[in-house]
C-alpha positions, -999 to +999 in steps of 0.1 A: +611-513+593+644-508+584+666-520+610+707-510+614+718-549+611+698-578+601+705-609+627+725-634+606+698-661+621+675-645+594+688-656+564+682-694+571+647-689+576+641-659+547+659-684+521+637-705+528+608-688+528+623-683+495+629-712+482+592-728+491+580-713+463+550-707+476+535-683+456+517-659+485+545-656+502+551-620+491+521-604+497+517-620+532+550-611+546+542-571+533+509-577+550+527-590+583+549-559+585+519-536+578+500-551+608+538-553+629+537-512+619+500-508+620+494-524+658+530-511+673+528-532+711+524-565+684+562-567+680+567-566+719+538-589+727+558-615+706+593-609+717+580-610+757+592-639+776+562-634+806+543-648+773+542-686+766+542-701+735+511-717+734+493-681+742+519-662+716+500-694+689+465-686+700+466-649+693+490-649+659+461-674+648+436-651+661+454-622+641+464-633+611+448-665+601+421-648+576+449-622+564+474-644+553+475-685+539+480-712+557+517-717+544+525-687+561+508-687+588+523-721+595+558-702+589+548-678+619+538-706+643+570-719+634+588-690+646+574-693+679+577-729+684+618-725+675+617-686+696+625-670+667+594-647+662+615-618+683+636-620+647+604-622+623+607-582+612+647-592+602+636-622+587+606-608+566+637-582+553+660-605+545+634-623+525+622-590+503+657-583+501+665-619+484+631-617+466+639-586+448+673-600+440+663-628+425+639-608+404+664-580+396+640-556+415+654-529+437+628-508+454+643-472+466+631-447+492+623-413+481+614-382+504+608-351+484+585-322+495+561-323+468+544-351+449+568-363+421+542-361+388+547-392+363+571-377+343+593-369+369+588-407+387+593-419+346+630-402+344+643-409+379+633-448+376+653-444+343+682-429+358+679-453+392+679-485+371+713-469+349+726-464+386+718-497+403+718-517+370+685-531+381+660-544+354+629-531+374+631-501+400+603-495+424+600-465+443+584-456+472+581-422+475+568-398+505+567-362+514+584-342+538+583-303+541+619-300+566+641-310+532+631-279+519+636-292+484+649-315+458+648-358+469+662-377+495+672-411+482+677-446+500+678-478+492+694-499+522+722-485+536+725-462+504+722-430+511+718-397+482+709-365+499+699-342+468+682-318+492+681-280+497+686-289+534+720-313+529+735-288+506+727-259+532+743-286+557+772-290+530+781-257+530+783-246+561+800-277+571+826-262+547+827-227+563+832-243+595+799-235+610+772-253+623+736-252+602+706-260+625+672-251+605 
């Protein structure tokens, strides 16, 4: 879900969100954007104008009321009372992004073409966290065959290409040619 800009009318509502306290809050805005990824026409149902608000409340109750608590489902039917549940995937970024800097957590990306084993995960969290001077690195890490080798980094707009591919890319950017693999 990550998304070029975040619309600045997000960080009103993810501070918030934020700030309530609420302890569930967390979990049910991962769970949100796993059914947002999971059922893809969601995110244009709720951004449709043809659809009135009243219908949009019926069916996000419908969806998500035994998935997530009451606080945030509230927080949803709040979003489309205000029209402001077009920005709910900004929003639900913005929070994670203040959540994990409030907790000094930074989660980072990782693409590699075979399954990292624990030692390996155990030395790049140790070098991440010396690198982002984070007290607790997550990583999410999947697998992807065209990088031909080494890792593919990202954490926001952060970008480390350690790949076979991007040094092939490197060097031929260098001999003036163009590398298409």
């Amino acid at each position: 879900m990550s998304r070029p800009l975040i619309v600045p009318a997000a960080t009103p509502y993810a501070e918030a969100l934020l700030l309530s306290g609420e302890k569930s809050v967390e979990n049910d805005m991962i769970k949100i954007v796993e059914i947002l990824d999971e059922i893809e026409p969601l995110e244009d149902y709720f951004t449709s104008p043809k659809v009135d608000a009243i219908t949009k409340k019926n069916f996000t109750k419908k969806i998500f009321e035994k998935q997530i608590s009451n606080f945030s489902l509230n927080f949803l039917l709040l979003l489309i009372d205000r029209r402001r549940i077009n920005i709910l995937p900004d929003i639900i970024e913005k929070y994670l992004e203040l959540r994990n800097n409030e907790c000094n957590e930074v989660t980072f990306e990782i693409t590699s073409v075979v399954p990292l084993n624990i030692e390996q995960e155990t030395n790049l969290i140790t070098a991440l966290k010396k690198l982002s001077s984070a007290s607790d690195v997550k990583l999410t890490v999947t697998q992807d065959s065209t990088i031909l080798g080494g890792l593919l980094v990202k954490n926001g707009s952060q970008f480390i290409d350690l790949s076979i591919n991007g040094e092939l890319r490197s060097i031929s950017n260098y001999l003036g040619s163009t590398f298409e693999f």
